[in-house]
C-alpha positions as CSV (number, residue, x, y, z in Angstrom):
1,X,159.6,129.7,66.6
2,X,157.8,130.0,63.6
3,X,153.9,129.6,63.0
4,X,154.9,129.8,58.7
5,X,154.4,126.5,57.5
6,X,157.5,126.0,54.9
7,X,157.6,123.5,52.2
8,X,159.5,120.8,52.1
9,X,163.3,122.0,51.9
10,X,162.8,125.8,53.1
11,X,163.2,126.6,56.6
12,X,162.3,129.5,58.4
13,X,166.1,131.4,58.7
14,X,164.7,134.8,60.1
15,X,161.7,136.3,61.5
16,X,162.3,140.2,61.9
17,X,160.3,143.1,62.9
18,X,157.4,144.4,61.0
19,X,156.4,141.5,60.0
20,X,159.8,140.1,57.7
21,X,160.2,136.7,56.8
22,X,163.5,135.2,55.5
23,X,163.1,131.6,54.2
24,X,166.3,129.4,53.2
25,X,166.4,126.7,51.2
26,X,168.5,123.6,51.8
27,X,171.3,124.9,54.7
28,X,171.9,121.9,55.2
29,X,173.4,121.3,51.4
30,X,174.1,124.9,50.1
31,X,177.1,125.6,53.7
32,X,180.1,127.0,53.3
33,X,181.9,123.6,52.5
34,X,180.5,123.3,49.3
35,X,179.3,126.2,48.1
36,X,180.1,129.5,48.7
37,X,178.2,131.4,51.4
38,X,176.3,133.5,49.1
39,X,174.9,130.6,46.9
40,X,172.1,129.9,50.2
41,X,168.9,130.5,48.1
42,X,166.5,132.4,50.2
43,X,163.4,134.2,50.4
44,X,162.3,137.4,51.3
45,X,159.4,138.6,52.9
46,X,159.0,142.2,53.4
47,X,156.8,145.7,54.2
48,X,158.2,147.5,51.2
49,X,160.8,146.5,48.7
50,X,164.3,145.3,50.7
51,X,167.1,147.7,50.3
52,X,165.6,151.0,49.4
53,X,165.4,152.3,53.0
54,X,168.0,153.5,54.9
55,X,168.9,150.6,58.1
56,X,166.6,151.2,60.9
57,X,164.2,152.9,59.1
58,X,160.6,151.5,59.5
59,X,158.3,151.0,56.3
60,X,155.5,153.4,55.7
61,X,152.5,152.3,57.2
62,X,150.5,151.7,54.0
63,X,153.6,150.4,52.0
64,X,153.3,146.7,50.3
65,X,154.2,143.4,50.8
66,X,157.1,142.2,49.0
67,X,157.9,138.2,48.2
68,X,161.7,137.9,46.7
69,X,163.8,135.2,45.6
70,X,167.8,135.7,45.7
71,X,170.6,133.4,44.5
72,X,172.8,135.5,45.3
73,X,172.9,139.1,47.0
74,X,172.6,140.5,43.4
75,X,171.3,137.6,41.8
76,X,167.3,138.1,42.5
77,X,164.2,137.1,40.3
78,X,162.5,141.0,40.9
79,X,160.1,139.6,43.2
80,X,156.3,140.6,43.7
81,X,154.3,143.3,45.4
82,X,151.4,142.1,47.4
83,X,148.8,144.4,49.1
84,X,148.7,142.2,52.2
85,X,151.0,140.1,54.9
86,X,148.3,137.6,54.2
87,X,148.7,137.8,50.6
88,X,152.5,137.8,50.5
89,X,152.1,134.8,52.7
90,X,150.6,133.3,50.8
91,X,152.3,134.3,47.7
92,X,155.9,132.9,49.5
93,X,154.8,129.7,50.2
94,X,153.5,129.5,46.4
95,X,157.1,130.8,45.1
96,X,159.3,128.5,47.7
97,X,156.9,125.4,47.2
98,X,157.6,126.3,43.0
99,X,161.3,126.6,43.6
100,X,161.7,123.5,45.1
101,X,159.4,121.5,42.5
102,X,161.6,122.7,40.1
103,X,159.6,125.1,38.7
104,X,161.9,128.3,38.5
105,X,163.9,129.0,36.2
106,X,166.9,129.9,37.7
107,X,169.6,129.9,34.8
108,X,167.8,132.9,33.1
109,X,168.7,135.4,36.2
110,X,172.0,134.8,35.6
111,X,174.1,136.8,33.6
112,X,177.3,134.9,34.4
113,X,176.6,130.9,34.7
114,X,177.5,129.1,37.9
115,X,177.3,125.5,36.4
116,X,178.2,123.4,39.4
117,X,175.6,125.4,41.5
118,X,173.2,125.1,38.5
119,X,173.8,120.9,38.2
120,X,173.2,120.7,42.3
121,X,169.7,123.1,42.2
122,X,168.6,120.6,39.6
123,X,169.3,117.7,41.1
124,X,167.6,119.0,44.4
125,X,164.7,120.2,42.8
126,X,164.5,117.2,40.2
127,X,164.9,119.6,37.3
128,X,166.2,118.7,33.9
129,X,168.7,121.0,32.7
């Protein structure tokens, strides 16, 4: 269990080693039924940026804290670099807590459109299109 306090809609999907956090918003809307798997939005919390190790490698000791938002697998927002766990903590909540106010604008990481996916974010996060 969790000590991360997630905003409303996020839920803790993964605590890892070294520290990781993965944050998902809305399983209980964005399942397989009706979206595609990929579509979960989630959040990433990690000691150096996710993906440019090889698996099972451990981060450098003195490597930063990365917060990232994905739509998709290849579908992220570029995230931010934090020089602390407490920081990026802190930084997650901020970003998930934004997301779900609304506050992110989604559309523009997009190079191809999704526009059902698009029409159920906003009503979810109460944003106007």
């Amino acid at each position: 269990m969790s000590d991360f306090d997630a905003p409303d809609g996020w839920v803790v999907w993964n605590e890892g080693s070294e520290g990781r956090l993965v944050l998902a918003y809305r399983p209980d809307v964005f399942d397989a039924d009706g979206f595609p798997a990929e579509c979960l939005p989630t959040l990433y919390l990690t000691r150096g940026r996710r993906g440019t190790r090889p698996p099972g490698e451990s981060s450098p000791a003195g490597a930063d804290w990365h917060v990232t938002l994905y739509l998709e697998p290849d579908v992220d927002d570029g995230g931010e670099r934090y020089g602390s766990r407490e920081a990026a903590l802190a930084g997650a909540r901020e970003r998930a807590a934004a997301f779900a106010a609304g506050e992110v604008d989604y559309r523009a990481l997009y190079q191809v459109p999704r526009e059902a996916y698009f029409d159920r974010l906003d009503e979810l996060t109460g944003r106007e299109a």
